[in-house]
N, C-alpha and C positions, 0 to 999 in steps of 0.2 A: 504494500500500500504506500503510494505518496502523500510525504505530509501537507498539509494544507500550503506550507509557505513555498515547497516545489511544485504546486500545482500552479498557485497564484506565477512564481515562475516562468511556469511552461507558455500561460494564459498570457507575460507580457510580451513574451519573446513572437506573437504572431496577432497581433491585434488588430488586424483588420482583416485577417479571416475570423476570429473570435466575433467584431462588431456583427461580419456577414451572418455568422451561425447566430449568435444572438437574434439578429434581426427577424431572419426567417425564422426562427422558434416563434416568434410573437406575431409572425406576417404583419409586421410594424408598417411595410411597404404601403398596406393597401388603406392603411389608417388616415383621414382626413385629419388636419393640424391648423390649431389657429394659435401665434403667437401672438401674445398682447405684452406690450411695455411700450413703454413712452421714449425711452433711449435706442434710437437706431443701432448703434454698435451692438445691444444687449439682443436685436430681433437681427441683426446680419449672423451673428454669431448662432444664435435658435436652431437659423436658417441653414446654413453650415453644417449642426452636428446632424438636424434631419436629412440636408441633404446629401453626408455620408453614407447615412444609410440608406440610402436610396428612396426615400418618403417622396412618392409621386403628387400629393396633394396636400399644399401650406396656402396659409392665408396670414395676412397678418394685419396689424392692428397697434395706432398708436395711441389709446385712449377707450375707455372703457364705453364713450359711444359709439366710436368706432366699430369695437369690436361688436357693439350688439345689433350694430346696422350689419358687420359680416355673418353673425347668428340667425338675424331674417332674413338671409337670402341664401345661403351657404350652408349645406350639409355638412357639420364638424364630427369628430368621433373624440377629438382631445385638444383641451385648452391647454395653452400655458399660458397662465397670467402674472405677470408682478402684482405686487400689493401695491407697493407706489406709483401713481401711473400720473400725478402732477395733479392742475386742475380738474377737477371736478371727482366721479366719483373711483375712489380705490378699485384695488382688484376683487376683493372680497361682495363688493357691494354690486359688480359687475356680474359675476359668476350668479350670485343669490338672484339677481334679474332675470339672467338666461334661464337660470332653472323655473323662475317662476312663470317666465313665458311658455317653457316646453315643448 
């Protein structure tokens, strides 16, 4: 048996076949994506790790109206929101909206 910390090992020595197998475990691919934050660099970067893994469908969003104008129009399956998103309403108050619309 390998110990934990030679597995972790083996797992950095090929990490982008690991991300791939990862991914296809989760068929993460076929998952619609809406990033919300108000800091571009924080949604270029979002944008980036998803589009590693090859996530065919992202939205994105700089403000929690934003994002809920991309929620009535756009089929999402996973948020990512900040909490601080500037003027007006947070990420928590954002989310709590979407769910209440349905």
């Amino acid at each position: 048996l390998k110990s934990p910390s030679a597995r972790a090992d083996s797992f950095s020595q090929a990490p982008a076949r690991a991300q791939d197998n990862y991914a296809m475990a989760l068929n993460i691919r076929d998952y619609r994506f809406l990033i919300v934050d108000d800091l571009r660099e924080m949604r270029m970067t979002l944008h980036g790790m998803l589009d590693s893994l090859k996530v065919k469908v992202m939205h994105e969003a700089k403000s929690g109206d934003e994002a809920l104008e991309v929620l009535s129009k756009q089929p999402v399956d996973v948020v990512l929101c900040d909490y601080n998103l500037g003027e007006g309403r947070d990420g928590q108050q954002t989310l709590e909206e979407a769910k209440g619309r349905g």
